[in-house]
C-alpha positions as CSV (number, residue, x, y, z in Angstrom):
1,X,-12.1,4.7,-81.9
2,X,-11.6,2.0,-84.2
3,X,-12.7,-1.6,-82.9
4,X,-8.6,-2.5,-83.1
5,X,-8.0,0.4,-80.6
6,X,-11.0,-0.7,-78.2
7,X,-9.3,-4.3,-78.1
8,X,-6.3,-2.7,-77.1
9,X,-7.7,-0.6,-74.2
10,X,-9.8,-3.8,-72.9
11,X,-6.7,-5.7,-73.0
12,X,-4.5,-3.1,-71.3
13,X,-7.4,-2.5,-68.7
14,X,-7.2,-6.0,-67.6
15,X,-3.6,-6.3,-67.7
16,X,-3.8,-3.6,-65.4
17,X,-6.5,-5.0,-62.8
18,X,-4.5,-8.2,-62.9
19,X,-0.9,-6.5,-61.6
20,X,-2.6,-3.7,-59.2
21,X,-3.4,-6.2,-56.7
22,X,0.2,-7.6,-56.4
23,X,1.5,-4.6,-56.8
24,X,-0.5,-3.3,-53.1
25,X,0.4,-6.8,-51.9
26,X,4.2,-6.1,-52.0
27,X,4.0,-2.8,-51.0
28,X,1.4,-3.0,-48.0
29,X,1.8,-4.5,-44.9
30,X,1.4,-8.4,-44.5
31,X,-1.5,-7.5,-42.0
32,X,-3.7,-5.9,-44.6
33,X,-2.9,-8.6,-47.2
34,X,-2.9,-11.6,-45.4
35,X,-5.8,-12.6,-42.8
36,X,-5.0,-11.8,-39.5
37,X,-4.0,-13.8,-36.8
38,X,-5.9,-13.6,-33.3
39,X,-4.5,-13.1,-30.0
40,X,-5.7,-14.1,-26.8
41,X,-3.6,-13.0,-24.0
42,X,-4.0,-14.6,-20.7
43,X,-2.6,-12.4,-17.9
44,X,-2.7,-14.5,-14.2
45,X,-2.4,-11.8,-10.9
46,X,0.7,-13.3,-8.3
47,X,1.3,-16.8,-10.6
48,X,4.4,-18.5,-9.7
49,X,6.6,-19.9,-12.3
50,X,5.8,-23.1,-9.9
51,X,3.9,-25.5,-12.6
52,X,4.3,-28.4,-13.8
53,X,5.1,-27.4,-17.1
54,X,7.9,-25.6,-15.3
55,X,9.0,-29.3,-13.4
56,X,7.2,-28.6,-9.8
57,X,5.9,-32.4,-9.3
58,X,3.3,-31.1,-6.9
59,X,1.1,-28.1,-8.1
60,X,-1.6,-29.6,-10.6
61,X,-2.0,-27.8,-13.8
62,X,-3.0,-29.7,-16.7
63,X,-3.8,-26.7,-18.8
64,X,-1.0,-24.6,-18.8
65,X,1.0,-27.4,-19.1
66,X,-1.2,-28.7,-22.3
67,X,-0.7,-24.8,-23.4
68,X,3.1,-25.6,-23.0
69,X,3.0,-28.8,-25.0
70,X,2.2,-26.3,-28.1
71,X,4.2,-23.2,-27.7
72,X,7.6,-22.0,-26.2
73,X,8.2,-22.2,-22.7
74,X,10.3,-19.4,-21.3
75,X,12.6,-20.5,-18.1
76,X,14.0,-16.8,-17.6
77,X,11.5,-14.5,-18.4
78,X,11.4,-11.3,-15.4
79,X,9.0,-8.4,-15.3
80,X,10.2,-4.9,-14.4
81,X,9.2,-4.0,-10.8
82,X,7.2,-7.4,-8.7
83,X,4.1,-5.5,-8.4
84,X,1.4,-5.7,-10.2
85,X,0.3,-2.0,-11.4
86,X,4.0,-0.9,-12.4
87,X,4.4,-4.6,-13.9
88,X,1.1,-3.8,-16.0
89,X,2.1,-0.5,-16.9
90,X,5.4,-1.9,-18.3
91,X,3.8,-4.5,-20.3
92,X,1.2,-2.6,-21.5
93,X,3.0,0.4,-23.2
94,X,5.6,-1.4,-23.5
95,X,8.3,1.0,-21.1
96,X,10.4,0.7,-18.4
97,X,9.3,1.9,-15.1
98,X,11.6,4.9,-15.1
99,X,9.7,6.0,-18.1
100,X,6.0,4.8,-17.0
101,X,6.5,6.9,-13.8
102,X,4.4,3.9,-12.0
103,X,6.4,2.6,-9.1
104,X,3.4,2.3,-7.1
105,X,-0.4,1.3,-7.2
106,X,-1.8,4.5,-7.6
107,X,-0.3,6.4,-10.6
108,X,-1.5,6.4,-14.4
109,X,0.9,6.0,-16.9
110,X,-0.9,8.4,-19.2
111,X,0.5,11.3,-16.5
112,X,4.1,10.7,-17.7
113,X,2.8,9.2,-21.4
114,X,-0.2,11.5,-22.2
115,X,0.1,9.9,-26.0
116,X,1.3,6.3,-25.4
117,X,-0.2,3.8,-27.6
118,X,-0.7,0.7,-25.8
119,X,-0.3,-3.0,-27.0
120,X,-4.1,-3.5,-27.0
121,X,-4.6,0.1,-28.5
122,X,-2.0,-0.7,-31.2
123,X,-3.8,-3.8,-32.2
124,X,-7.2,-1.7,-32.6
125,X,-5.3,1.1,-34.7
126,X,-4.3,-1.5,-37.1
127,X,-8.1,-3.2,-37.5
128,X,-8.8,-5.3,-34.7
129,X,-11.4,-5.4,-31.9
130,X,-9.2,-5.0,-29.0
131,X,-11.7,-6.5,-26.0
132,X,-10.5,-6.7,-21.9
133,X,-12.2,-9.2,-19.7
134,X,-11.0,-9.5,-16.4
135,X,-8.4,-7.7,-14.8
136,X,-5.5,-6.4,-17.2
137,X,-4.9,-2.9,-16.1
138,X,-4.9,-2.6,-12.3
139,X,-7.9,-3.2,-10.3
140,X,-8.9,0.6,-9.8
141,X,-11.3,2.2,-11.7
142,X,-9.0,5.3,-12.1
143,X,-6.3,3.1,-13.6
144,X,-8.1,1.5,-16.5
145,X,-7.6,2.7,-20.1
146,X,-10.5,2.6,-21.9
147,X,-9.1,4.5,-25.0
148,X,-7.1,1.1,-25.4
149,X,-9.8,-1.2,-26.1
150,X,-12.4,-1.1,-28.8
151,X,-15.6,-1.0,-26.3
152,X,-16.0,-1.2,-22.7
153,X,-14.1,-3.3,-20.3
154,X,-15.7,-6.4,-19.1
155,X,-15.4,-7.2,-15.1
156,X,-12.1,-4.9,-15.6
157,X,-13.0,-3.7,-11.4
158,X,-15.8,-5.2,-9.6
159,X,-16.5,-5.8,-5.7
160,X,-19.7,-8.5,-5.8
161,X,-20.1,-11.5,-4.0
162,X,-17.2,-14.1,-4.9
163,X,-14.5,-11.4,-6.3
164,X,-13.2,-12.1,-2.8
165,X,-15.4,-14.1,-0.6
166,X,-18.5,-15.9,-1.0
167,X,-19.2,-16.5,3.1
168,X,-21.3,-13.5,4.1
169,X,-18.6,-13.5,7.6
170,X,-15.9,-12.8,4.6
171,X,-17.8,-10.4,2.3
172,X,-19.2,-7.6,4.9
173,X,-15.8,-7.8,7.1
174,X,-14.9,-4.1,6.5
175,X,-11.2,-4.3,4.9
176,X,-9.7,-7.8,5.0
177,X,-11.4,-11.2,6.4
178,X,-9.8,-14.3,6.6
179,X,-6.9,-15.1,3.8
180,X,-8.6,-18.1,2.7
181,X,-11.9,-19.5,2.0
182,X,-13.1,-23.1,1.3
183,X,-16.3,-23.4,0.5
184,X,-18.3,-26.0,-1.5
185,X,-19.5,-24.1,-4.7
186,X,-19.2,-24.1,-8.3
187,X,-16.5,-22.2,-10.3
188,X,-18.8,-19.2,-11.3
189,X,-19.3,-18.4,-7.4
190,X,-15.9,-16.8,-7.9
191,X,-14.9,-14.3,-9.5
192,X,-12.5,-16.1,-12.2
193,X,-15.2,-18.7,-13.3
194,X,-16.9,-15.5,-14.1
195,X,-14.4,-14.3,-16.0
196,X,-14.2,-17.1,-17.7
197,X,-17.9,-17.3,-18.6
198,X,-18.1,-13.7,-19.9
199,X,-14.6,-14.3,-22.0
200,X,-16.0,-17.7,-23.7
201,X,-19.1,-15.3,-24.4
202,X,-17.3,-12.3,-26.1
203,X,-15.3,-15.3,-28.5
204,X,-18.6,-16.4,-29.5
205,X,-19.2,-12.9,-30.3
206,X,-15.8,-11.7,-32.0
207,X,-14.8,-15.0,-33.5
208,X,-15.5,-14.3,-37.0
209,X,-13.2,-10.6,-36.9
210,X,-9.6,-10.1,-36.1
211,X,-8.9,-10.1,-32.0
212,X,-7.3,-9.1,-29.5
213,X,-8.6,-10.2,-26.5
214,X,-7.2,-10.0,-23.1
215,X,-8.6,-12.3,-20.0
216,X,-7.3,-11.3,-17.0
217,X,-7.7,-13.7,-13.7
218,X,-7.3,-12.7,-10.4
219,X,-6.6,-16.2,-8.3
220,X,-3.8,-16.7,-7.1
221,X,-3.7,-13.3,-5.5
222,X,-4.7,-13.2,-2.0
223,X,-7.0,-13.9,-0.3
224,X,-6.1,-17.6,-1.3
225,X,-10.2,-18.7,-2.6
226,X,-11.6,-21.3,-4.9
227,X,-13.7,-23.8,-4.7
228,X,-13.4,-27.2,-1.8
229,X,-13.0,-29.5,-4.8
230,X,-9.4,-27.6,-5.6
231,X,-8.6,-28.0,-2.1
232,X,-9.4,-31.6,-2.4
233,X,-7.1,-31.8,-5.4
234,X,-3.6,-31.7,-2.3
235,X,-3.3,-33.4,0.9
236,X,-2.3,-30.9,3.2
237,X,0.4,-32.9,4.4
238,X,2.1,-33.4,1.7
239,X,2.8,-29.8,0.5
240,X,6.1,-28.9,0.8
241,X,7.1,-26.5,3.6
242,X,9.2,-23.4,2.2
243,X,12.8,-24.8,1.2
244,X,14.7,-21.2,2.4
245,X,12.8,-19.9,5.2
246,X,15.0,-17.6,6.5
247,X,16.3,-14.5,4.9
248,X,19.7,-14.8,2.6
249,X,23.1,-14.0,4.8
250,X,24.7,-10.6,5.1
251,X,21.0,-9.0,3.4
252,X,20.3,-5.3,3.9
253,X,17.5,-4.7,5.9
254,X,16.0,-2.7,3.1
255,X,15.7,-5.3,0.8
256,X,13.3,-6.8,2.7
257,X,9.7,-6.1,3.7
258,X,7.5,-7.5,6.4
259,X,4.7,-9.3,4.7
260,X,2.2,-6.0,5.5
261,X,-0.1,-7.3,2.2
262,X,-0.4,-10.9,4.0
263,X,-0.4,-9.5,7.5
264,X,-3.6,-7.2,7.0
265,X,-5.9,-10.7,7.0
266,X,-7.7,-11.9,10.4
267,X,-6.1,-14.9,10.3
268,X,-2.9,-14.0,10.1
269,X,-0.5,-12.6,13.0
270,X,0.0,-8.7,13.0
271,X,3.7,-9.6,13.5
272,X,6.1,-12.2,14.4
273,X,6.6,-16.2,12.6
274,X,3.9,-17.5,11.5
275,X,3.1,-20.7,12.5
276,X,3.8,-24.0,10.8
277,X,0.2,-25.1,10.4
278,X,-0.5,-21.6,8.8
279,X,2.3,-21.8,6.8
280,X,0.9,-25.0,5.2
281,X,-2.8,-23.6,5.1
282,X,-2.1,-20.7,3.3
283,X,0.7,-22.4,0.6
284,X,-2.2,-25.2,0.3
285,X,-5.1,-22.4,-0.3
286,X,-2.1,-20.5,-2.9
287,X,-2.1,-24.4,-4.5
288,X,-5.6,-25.1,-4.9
289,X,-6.5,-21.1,-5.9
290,X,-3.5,-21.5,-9.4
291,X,-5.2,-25.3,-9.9
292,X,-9.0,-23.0,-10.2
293,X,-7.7,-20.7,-12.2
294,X,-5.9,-23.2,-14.4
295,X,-9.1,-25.3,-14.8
296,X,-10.4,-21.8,-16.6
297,X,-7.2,-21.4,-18.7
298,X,-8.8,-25.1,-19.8
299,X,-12.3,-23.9,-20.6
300,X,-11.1,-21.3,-22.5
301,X,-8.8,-23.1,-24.5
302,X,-11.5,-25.5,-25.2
303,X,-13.9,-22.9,-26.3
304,X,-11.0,-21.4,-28.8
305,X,-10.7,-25.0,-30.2
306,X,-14.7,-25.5,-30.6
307,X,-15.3,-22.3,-32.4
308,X,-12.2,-23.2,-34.8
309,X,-9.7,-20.5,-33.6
310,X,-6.6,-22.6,-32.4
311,X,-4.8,-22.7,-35.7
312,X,-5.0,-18.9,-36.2
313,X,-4.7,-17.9,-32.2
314,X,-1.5,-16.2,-31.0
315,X,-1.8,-17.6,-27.1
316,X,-0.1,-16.1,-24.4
317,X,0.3,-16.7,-20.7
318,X,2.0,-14.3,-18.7
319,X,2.1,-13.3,-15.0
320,X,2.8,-9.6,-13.3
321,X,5.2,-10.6,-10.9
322,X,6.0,-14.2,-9.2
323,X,5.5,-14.5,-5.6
324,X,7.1,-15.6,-1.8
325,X,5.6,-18.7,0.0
326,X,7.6,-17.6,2.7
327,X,10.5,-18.7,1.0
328,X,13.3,-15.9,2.4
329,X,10.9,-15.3,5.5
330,X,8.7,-13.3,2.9
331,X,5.1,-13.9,1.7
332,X,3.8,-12.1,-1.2
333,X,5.4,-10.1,-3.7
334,X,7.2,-6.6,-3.7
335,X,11.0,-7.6,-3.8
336,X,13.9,-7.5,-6.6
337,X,14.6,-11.5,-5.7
338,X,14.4,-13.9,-8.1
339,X,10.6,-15.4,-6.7
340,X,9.4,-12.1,-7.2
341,X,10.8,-10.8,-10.2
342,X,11.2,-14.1,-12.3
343,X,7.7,-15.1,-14.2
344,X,5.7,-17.7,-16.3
345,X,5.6,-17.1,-19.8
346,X,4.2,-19.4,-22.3
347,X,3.6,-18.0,-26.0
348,X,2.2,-20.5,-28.7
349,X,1.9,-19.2,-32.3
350,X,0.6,-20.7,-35.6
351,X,3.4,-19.3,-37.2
352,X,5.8,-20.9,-35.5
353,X,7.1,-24.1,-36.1
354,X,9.1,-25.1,-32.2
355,X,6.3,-26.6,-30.2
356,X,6.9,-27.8,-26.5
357,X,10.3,-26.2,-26.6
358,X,12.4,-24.5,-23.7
359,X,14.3,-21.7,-24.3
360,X,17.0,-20.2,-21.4
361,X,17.4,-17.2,-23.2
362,X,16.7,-14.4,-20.7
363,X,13.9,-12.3,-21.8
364,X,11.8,-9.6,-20.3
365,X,7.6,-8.4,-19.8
366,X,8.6,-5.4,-22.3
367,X,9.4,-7.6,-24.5
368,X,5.9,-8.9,-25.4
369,X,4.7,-5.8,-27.1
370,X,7.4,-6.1,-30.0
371,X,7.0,-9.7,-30.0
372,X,3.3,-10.1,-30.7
373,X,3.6,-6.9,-33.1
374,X,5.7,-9.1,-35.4
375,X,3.6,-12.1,-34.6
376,X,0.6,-10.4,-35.9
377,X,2.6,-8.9,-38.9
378,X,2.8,-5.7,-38.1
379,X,5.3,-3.0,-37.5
380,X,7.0,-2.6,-34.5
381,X,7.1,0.9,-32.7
382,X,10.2,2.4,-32.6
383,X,9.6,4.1,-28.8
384,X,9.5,0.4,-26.5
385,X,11.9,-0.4,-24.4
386,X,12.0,-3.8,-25.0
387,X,12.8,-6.4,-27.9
388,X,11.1,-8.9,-30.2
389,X,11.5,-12.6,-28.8
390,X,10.6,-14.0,-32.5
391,X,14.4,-15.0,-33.6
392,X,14.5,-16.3,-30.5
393,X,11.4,-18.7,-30.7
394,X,12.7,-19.8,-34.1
395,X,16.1,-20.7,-32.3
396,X,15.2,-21.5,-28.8
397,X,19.3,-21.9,-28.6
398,X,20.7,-18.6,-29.9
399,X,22.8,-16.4,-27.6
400,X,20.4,-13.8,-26.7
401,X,20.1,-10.8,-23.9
402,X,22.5,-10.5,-21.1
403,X,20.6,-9.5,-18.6
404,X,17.3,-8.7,-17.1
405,X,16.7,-5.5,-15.5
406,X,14.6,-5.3,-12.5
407,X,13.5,-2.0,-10.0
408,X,11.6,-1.6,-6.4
409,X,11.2,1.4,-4.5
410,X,11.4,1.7,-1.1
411,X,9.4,2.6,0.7
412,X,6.3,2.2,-2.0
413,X,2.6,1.9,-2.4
414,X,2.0,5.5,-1.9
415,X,1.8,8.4,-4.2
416,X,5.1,10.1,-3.3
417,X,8.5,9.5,-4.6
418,X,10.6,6.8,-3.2
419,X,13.2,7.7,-0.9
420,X,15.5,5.0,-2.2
421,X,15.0,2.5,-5.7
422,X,16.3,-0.9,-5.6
423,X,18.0,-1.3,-9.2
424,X,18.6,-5.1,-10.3
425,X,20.0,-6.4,-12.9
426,X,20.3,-10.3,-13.7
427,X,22.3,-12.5,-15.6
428,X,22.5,-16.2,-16.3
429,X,24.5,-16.7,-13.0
430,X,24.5,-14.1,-10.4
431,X,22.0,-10.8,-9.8
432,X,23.5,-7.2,-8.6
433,X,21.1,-5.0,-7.0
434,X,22.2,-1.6,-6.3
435,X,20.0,0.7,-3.5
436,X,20.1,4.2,-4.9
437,X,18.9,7.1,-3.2
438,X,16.0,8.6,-5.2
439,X,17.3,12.3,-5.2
440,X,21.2,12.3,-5.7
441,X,21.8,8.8,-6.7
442,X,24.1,7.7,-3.9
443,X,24.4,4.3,-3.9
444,X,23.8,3.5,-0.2
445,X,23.4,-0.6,-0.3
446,X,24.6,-3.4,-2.8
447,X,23.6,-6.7,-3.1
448,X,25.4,-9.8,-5.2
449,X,23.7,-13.1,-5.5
450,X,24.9,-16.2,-6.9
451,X,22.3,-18.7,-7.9
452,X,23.2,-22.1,-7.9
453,X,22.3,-24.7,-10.4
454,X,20.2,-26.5,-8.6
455,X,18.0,-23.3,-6.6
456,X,17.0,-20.0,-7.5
457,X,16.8,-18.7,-4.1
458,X,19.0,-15.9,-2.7
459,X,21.6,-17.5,0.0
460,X,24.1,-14.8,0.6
461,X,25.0,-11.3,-0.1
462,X,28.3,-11.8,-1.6
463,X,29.0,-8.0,-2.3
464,X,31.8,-7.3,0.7
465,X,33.7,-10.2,-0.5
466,X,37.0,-9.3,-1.9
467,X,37.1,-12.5,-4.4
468,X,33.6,-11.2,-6.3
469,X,35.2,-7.8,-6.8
470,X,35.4,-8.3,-10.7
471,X,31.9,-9.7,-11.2
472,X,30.3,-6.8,-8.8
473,X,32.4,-4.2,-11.2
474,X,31.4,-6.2,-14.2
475,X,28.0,-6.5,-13.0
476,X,27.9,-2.5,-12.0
477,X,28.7,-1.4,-15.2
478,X,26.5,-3.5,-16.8
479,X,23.9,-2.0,-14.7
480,X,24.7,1.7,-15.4
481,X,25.0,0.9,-19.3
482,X,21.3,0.0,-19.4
483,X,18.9,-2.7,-21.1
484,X,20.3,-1.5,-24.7
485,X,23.8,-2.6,-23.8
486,X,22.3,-5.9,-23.0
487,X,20.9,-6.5,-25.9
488,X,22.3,-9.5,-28.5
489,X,24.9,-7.6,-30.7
490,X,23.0,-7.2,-33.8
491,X,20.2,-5.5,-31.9
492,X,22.2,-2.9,-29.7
């Protein structure tokens, strides 16, 4: 080969090795040509959207309200049936109860979705260590998921000393003990400052690879526990009694429940009112139990910021289900009203530019799977029920989904099918919930709330009168069209 010849080749050569690599960049994915960003979800069991980032003047949460001052605040984001294993099920694969087959605390979604990739399972499939910490799945050790996460689960199910109770009365009681426990001890005598010590410990470990790490904390779920000092944080006296006690006008029976989760404790009637002075202890132990667990939401923010991570750390904060104070006469969750249904949900992300901005656009828990795929840079599945939120957390203002669809079974917790499912849907203004029996689908009880602009509590069944007839046949069809029909225009 002559030594023109052999210049040529070099030169070619290199041309070549110069293009390739923008060649792959245009052609790959952005996640395997641009670094990665982390995520760090932050799931809270029973959390109120009752914050002060959300404008309650009482509850003390510095933390999630810091969170808020750098992300998008959601005002009418709702999960998909107020409980917390269906709820997780639907957020984690992304589906709609109806799909999931979970409408109760027992059932795996992999016996309806043998071959569902989850959201943390997804993230691990495209190169990240997908790490749990905490409770994400529910607490069973038959419904964890281990294929989802890239090693074992951390604190995923545990029954020591402080998951509950740290009073030895409390922790050998066989079932329930008291439903709240003030005790003078430091964070890590319960379970979520343990949490949060072994989640602070796996970023130290992970923070130089791509991540997807979940922390799951269990306070404010019953029984209401933390430590005195959070107790100390509210005067008793001063926290408000619920503003709709009693149950909304012309409600079916079914609708409701009678507190049975809150009713097991010891120090809590069997049946009947509960008494004013109980009332307050247990919304004051609910108070000081979100202020704990907000005062880890802070340590572990901190820790993301000292090891360097904030700038390049997809945050979430979400909640299963919201909760009754005994708002409606009810305590607890398991209900298709608007304290139950409607959540917290706070997403910060490098990538985009609104910071401390409210959005009203109605989203829903299915939606985060699709959102943090497209956060991250990666596809989006074409199976999930639910729809990316990025457009609208680049315009907080745009028109956006109809409706929110919500479910409950009745009666539930157990393994066989519902007799009858609550369906829900809810718009900007009113909610429709039809009572469908499970078999034949005939519509045995309706329900049609208006929500005012000042409340979000249920204060009459409007469905038997004549002047809402258009709006329940608007909202009806709505309802049988589905979630898709929903959906903003371009997206249907």
């Amino acid at each position: 080969m002559s030594e023109i010849k052999k210049m040529t080749t070099v030169i070619i050569t290199m041309l070549v090795l110069m293009v390739v690599p923008n060649l792959y960049a245009q052609i790959l994915p952005r996640s395997t040509t641009a670094k990665k960003v982390n995520v760090l979800f932050i799931a809270v069991d029973d959390l109120r959207s009752q914050l002060g980032c959300y404008g309650d003047s009482v509850i003390i949460t510095p933390n999630i309200d810091r969170l808020a001052k750098n992300g998008i605040v959601f005002n009418n984001a709702y999960c998909q049936q107020a409980v917390c294993g269906p709820s997780r099920a639907s957020l984690l694969t992304g589906r709609r109860p109806d799909v999931t087959k979970v409408w109760d605390l027992e059932t795996h979604f992999r016996k309806a979705l043998p071959n569902a990739v989850t959201l943390p399972q997804y993230f691990k499939e495209n190169g990240y260590q997908s790490l749990c910490v905490g409770k994400i799945y529910h607490d069973p050790a038959a419904s964890q998921d281990s294929i989802s996460w890239s090693a074992p689960e951390i604190m995923a199910v545990t029954g020591t000393v402080g998951h509950k109770y740290v009073l030895k009365k409390n922790s050998k009681a066989k079932g329930k003990a008291a439903a709240v426990e003030c005790v003078n001890v430091p964070d890590s005598a319960y379970v979520d400052g343990m949490v949060c010590n072994a989640a602070i410990k796996v970023l130290r470990e992970i923070k130089d690879k791509p991540f997807f790490l979940a922390v799951g904390f269990r306070r404010p779920h019953l029984p209401f526990t933390a430590p005195k000092k959070y107790w100390d944080y509210y005067k008793r006296d001063e926290i408000p009694m619920p503003q709709q006690p009693a149950p909304p006008q012309n409600v079916p029976e079914i609708a409701l429940h009678n507190s049975t989760e809150l009713r097991g404790y010891t120090d809590v009637p069997d049946e009947g009112p509960i008494p004013p002075d109980k009332i307050r202890q247990l919304r004051h132990g609910y108070y000081a139990s979100v202020t704990y667990t907000d005062m880890q939401i802070g340590r572990l923010l901190d820790e993301l910021n000292k090891q360097g991570l904030m700038d390049n750390t997809i945050i979430v904060l979400w909640s299963d289900h919201g909760y009754h104070l005994g708002e409606l006469g009810l305590w607890c969750k398991s209900t298709n009203f608007e304290s139950d249904t409607r959540i917290p949900l706070i997403i910060s992300a490098p990538n985009i530019k609104n910071k401390g901005v409210y959005t009203d656009g109605i989203v829903e828990s299915v939606d985060l799977y699709p959102t943090l795929a497209q956060l991250a840079g990666l596809s989006i599945p074409d199976e999930l029920d639910g729809l990316s939120m990025v457009p609208l957390m680049e315009a907080p203002e745009r028109p956006w989904k109809k409706a929110a669809f919500s479910q409950f079974p009745r009666p539930w917790m157990y393994k066989n099918l519902p007799r009858v499912m609550g369906y829900s849907v809810r718009t900007k203004d009113f909610r429709y919930t039809e009572w469908r029996n499970f078999k034949n689908g005939t519509i045995e009880f309706t329900e049609l709330y208006r929500y005012q602009a000042n409340g979000r509590l249920e204060e009459k069944n409007l469905a038997a009168m004549k002047q809402y007839d258009n709006i329940k046949i608007t909202l009806k069809q709505l309802l049988d069209d589905g979630w898709q029909k929903a959906l903003p225009v371009k997206n249907r």
